[in-house]
N, C-alpha and C positions, 0 to 999 in steps of 0.2 A: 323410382321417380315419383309417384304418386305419393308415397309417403313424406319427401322434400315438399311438396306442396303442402299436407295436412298440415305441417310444421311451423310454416307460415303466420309470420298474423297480420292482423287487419293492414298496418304498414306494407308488407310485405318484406320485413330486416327483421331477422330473430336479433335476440340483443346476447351477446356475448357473454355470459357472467364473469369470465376472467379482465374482462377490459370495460366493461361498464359504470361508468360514474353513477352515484347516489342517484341524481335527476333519472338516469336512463333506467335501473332498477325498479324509481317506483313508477314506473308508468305500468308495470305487471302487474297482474291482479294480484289483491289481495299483500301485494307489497308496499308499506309504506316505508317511513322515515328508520325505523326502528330496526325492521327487516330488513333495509336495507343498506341500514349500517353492519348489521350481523356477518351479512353475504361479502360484505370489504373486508371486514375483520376476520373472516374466515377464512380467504381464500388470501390476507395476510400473512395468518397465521401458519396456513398451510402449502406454500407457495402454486396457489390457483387451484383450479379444478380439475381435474381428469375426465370426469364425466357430470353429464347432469344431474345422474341420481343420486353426487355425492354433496347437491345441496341440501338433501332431506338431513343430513348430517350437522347443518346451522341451525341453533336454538332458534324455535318458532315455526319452524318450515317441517312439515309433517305427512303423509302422504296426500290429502286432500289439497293443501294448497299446494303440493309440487304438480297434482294432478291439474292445477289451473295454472298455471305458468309453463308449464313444460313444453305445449306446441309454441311458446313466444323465444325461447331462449336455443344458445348452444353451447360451446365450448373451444 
């Protein structure tokens, strides 16, 4: 339970990356326009996500910045 919390952000709505429009991507750190075209075009290309650490798999996104987005998002 405690761990659902850390997950959290300041909203309190992790953002989905399988259902997430452009707008709602870049409100994540270190996500902008570019990145979050990538993360559509990815999970286009590869019908969605499975898990979240198969965004580190989208050009750009690398462990640092999944290390900053990751308590914002889920699946």
């Amino acid at each position: 339970l405690g761990d659902v919390y850390k997950r959290q952000s300041q909203s309190g709505a992790l953002i989905n990356i399988n259902t997430a429009t452009q707008e709602e991507l870049e409100t994540l750190p270190s996500i902008g326009e570019v990145r979050a075209q990538a993360i559509i075009a990815y999970r286009e290309e590869h019908g969605g996500f499975r898990t979240t650490d198969e965004l580190m798999e989208v050009s750009g996104i690398g462990e640092k910045i999944f290390a900053d987005i990751s308590p914002h998002i889920t699946v």
